[in-house]
N, C-alpha and C positions, 0 to 999 in steps of 0.2 A: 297055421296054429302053432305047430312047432315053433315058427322063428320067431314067435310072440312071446311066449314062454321063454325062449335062452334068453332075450333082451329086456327079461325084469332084471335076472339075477345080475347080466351086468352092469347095468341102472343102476341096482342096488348099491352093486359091489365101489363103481364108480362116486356115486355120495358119498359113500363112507369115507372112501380115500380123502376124499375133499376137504371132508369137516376133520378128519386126522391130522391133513395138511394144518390148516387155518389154526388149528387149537395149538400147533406144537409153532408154527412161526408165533402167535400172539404170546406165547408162555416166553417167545425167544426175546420178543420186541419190549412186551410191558418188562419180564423183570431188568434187557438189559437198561433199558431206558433207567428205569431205580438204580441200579448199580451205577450207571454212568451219572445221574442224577447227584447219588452218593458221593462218589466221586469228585463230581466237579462242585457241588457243595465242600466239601473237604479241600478241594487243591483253593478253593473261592477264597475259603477261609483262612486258609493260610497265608495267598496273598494277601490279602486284607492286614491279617495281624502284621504279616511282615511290612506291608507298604503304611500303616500305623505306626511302626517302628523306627521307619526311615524315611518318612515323607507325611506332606499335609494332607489333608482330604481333596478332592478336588474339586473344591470349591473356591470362591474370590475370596484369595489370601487377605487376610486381618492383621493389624498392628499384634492383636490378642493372639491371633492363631499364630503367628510370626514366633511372637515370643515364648508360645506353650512350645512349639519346635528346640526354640535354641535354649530354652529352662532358663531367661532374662527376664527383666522387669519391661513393660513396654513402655515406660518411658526413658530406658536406654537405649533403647531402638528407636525411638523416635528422636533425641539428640543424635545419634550419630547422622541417620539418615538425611534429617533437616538441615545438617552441619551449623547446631549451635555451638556457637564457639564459649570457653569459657569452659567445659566440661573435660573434670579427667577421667578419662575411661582412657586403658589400654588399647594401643595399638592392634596387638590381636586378637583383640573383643570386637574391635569395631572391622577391623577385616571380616572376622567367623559373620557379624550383621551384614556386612555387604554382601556378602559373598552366596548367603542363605536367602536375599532380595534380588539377586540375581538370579539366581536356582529359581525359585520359583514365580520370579516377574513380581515380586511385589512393588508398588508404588505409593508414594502417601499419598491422605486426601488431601487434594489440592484444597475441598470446599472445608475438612474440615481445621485444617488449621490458618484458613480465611476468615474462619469461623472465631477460632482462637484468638486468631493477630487485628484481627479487622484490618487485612489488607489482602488485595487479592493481588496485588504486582501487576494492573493491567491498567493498560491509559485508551482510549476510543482516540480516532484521529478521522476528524471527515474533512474532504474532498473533495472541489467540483469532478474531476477527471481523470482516469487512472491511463497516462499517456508522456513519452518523452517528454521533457523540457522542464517548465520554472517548476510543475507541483512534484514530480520524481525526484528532482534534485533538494528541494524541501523535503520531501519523504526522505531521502535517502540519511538526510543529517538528525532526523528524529533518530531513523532507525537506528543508526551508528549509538547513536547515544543510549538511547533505551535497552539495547543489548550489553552493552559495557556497563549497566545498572541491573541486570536481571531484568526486566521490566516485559511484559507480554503486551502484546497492541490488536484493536483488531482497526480496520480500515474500511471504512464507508464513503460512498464517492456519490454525487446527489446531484451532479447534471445540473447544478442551479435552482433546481427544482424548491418551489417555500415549502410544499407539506414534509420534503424529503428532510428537510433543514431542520423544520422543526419536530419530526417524527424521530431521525435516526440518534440527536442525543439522548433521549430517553429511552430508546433501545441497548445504547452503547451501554446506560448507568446501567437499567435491567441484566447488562451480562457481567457486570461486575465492576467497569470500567473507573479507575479512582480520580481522574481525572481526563480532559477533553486537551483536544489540543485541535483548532480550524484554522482551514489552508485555504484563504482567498474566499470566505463564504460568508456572506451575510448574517448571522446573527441576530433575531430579533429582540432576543432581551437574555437574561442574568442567565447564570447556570446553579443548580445547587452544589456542584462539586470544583473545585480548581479548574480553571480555563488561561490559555493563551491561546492568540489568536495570532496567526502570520498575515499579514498584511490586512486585516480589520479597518480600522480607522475608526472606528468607531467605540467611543466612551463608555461604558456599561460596567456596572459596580460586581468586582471578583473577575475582571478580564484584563488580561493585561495583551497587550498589543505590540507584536515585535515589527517593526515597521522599518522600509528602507526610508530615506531623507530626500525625498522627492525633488524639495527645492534646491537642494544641492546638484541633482542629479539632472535635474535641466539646466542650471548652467553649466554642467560641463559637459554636455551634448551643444547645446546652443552656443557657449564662447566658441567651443571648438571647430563650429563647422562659419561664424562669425570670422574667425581668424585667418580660415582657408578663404574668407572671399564671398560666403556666401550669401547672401540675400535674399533671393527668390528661391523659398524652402517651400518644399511640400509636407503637412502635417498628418498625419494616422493617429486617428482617435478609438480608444479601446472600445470595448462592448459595452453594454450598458452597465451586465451584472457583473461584470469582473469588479472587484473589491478596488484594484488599482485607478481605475480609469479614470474616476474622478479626481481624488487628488494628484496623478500626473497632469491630467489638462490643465488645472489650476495652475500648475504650479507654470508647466510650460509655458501657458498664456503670459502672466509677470515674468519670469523672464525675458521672454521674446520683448514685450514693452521696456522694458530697462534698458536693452539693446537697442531697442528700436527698430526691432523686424518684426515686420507689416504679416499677419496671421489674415489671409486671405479667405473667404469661403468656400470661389472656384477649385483651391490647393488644398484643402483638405477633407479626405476623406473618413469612413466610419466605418467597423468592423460591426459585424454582426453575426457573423458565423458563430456555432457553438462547435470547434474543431482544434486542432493543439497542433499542426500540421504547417507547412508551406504554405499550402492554398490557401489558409486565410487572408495572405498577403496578393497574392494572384489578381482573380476578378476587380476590388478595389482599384488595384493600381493600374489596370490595362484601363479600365472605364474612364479612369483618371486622366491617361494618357491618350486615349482617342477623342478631347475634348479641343488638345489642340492647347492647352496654357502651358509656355515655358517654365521650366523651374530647375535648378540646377544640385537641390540638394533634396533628400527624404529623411526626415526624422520618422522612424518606426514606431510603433507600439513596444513590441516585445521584438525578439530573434528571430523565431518562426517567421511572424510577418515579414520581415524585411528579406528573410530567404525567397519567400514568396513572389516579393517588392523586387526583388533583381533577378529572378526568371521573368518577367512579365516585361521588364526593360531590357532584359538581353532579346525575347522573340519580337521583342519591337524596336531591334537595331540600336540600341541605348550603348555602351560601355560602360559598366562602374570600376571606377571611377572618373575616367575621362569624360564622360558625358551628363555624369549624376552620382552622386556622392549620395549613399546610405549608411544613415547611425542605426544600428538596434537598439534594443535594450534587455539586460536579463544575464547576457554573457552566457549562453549552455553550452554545456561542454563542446560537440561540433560546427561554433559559432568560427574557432579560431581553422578549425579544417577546410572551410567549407572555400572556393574558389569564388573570386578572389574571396579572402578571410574578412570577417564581419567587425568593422569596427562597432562598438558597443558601450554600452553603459553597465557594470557588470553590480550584480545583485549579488553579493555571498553568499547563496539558495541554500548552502548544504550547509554554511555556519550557522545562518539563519535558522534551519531546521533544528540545529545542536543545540543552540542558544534556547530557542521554544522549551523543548524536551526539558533542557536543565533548570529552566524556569520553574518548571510543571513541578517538578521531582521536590527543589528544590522547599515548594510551598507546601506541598503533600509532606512534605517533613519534619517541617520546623514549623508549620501552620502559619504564618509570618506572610503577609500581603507581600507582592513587588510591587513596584512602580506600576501605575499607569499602562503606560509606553517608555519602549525602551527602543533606540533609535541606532540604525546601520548607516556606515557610511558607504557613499558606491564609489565606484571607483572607474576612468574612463579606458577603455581598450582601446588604442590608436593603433589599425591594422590598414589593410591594403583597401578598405572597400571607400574611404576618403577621401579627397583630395583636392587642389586647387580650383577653385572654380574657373571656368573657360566661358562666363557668359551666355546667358539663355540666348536661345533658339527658338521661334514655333518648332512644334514637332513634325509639321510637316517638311523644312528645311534636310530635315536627319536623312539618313540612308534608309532606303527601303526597306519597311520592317518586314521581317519573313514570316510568314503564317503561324501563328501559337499552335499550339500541340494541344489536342483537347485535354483538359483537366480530370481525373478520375478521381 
C-alpha cells in the first residue's frame, strides 16, 4: 500500500514536468518560427526590391521586358539586335543592347519577325540517301551556299519511297520552308513554292531543272574507250528509280550506234540495289563474269559501281587495266584515290549543288521565273584504270580466279 501511494505523487510530479517541457519548447518553436518567418520575409523582400533593381524577373525575357530594363524604345532593341542596317544609333547604345541580351540570354522571335518579313530563311531539300558519294557532294554545294546567304535548311531523305515523296514536301512548307530544292527524286507534279530540281528530267511548271548534258557525257566515255581500241564493252544500267538512269541509257544507246559499237544483251548488266556503297557494283559483275563472254572494257553506272566492278575483276584474276579497262561516272572525291585511280566522267556535284541553291534564293527574290533547265558540262577524268585494249579472251582462258571474299 505504501509503494502505491509514493508512485501517484511521482506520476503526478512527472506529467507536470512533461506538459512544462512541451509548452515552453512550443512557445520556443512557434514564436521562433514568426521571428525567422519575419525575417526571412524582410531579407525576401529586400532581395526582390534589390534584384527588381538590377535584374529582370525570371521569367522568358521580352523585347518589352528587355527594354523596361535598359529605359529604350523596343524598337531600338529590336534594330540593333536584327542588325537592320540603315539606323543611327550609337555605338554604345547598341553595345549597353548587346551586352544586356547577353546577360540575360535574350533571343528574337525568330516566328515573330517571320511573321513581320514573311520570310523565315529556311529552304526543305529532299533526298533519296543520306550516304557518301553523288547526293553528299550535291548537299554539300547547297550547304556551302545556303550558309554564305544566312539561309537555314532542313533535309529529308525518302528511300525512293512515292508516299515519302509526296508527303515530306508538304511537311517541309508546314515548317516554314520558302522554298524546295530535289536531289535525284521523282517528283509528281508542281510545288506551290519555288522548286529546283538536281537531276529531274522532268518538265513541270515553277521547277526548274539543273541537269548534267548526258549526251555529251557518253561520248566522252564511249570516244575515249573507242580510241583505246575498244569494242567488246560491257554496259551497267542504273536502277530503275534513280532520276538518272533513264536518260544516260538513252543517251549511251545513240552514242554507241554513231560509233558503231554493238550494245549486246549478254554484256550488260542492271542494278537494283537500293545501296550507295561498292557492292552495288560487286554481285552484277562477278554473275557477269561467270557467264564466260569476253569483253575488254566496262562502262559503269556511277563511281561506287565501278569500285565494286573492279573488286569483283581483281578476285576473279582480271587486272584493270591490262585485262579490262573501267570508266565511272560522277567523279567523288576518292574516285582519283582509289587503286588503280578511276577513270570517270566527272559531274560538278558540289557546283551543281551551289548552282540549285543560288537558283532557289535567287527566284525567292526577285520573284522572276528561271529557265526551264539549266545545263552542266561534264568533263572526262583520264586516270590509271583505262587502257589499250589487248583483245578479248573467254574468261575461262584468264588465270585462275582466287575465291571472292564474302560480301557484307
Amino acid at each position: 500500500m505504501l509503494s502505491s501511494h509514493l508512485r501517484k505523487p511521482q506520476q503526478s510530479a512527472h506529467k507536470q514536468f512533461s506538459r512544462n517541457l512541451f509548452h515552453s519548447l512550443f512557445r520556443t518553436v512557434y514564436y521562433g518560427a514568426i521571428t525567422c518567418g519575419t525575417k526571412r520575409g524582410t531579407v525576401s523582400a529586400a532581395m526582390a526590391k534589390t534584384k527588381k533593381e538590377n535584374s529582370l524577373p525570371e521569367q522568358p525575357v521580352t523585347l518589352k521586358s528587355l527594354a523596361a530594363y535598359l529605359k529604350l524604345n523596343p524598337a531600338t532593341i529590336s534594330v540593333v539586335l536584327n542588325d537592320v542596317p540603315g539606323r543611327s544609333i550609337p555605338e554604345p547604345t547598341r553595345e549597353r543592347i548587346r551586352e544586356a541580351a547577353r546577360k540575360f540570354k535574350y533571343q528574337p522571335s525568330f516566328v515573330a519577325r517571320s511573321l513581320r518579313n514573311r520570310r523565315t530563311m529556311t529552304i526543305g531539300i529532299l533526298v533519296p540517301v543520306l550516304a557518301e558519294g553523288y547526293h553528299t557532294e550535291v548537299m554539300s554545294g547547297i550547304g556551302d551556299y545556303l550558309l554564305e546567304q544566312e539561309y537555314f535548311y532542313f533535309i529529308a531523305h525518302h528511300r525512293h519511297r512515292p508516299d515519302l515523296i509526296e508527303q515530306y514536301p508538304r511537311m517541309l512548307l508546314g515548317r516554314g520552308a520558302e522554298g524546295i530544292i530535289a536531289i535525284d527524286t521523282h517528283l509528281e507534279h508542281d510545288l506551290p513554292v519555288p522548286a529546283v530540281a538536281v537531276a529531274g528530267h522532268r518538265t513541270m511548271p515553277g521547277i526548274t531543272n539543273v541537269v548534267l548534258d548526258h549526251h555529251r557525257a557518253a561520248e566522252l566515255a564511249l570516244k575515249h574507250l573507242y580510241q583505246l581500241g575498244h569494242r567488246e564493252i560491257a554496259f551497267m544500267r542504273g536502277q530503275p528509280y534513280s532520276s538518272d538512269s533513264g536518260i544516260r541509257w538513252e543517251s549511251t544507246m545513240a552514242v554507241a550506234a554513231k560509233l558503231g559499237l554493238q550494245i549486246r544483251p549478254e554484256l550488260t548488266v542492271q542494278l537494283d540495289q537500293d545501296i550507295s556503297s561498292p557492292e552495288l557494283g560487286y554481285p552484277p559483275v562477278r554473275k557477269l563474269l561467270s557467264q564466260g563472254r569476253p569483253f575488254t572494257a566496262l562502262l559503269s553506272f556511277n563511281d561506287m559501281a565501278a569500285i565494286g566492278a573492279m573488286r569483283a575483276l581483281h578476285d576473279a584474276g582480271f587486272r584493270v587495266p591490262d585485262d579490262v579497262s573501267v570508266v565511272g561516272f560522277d567523279d567523288v572525291e576518292h574516285a582519283a584515290f582509289h587503286t588503280p585511280s578511276l577513270t570517270t566522267i566527272r559531274q560538278p556535284l558540289h557546283d551543281m549543288g551551289k548552282l540549285a541553291a543560288k537558283t532557289l534564293l535567287d527566284q525567292i527574290k526577285t520573284g522572276k521565273m528561271p529557265p526551264p533547265q539549266i545545263a552542266v558540262k561534264p568533263q572526262l577524268m583520264a586516270r590509271e584504270s583505262t587502257g589499250p585494249a589487248q583483245g578479248p579472251e573467254p574468261v575461262s582462258t584468264r588465270k585462275k580466279a582466287r575465291p571472292a571474299s564474302p560480301v557484307v
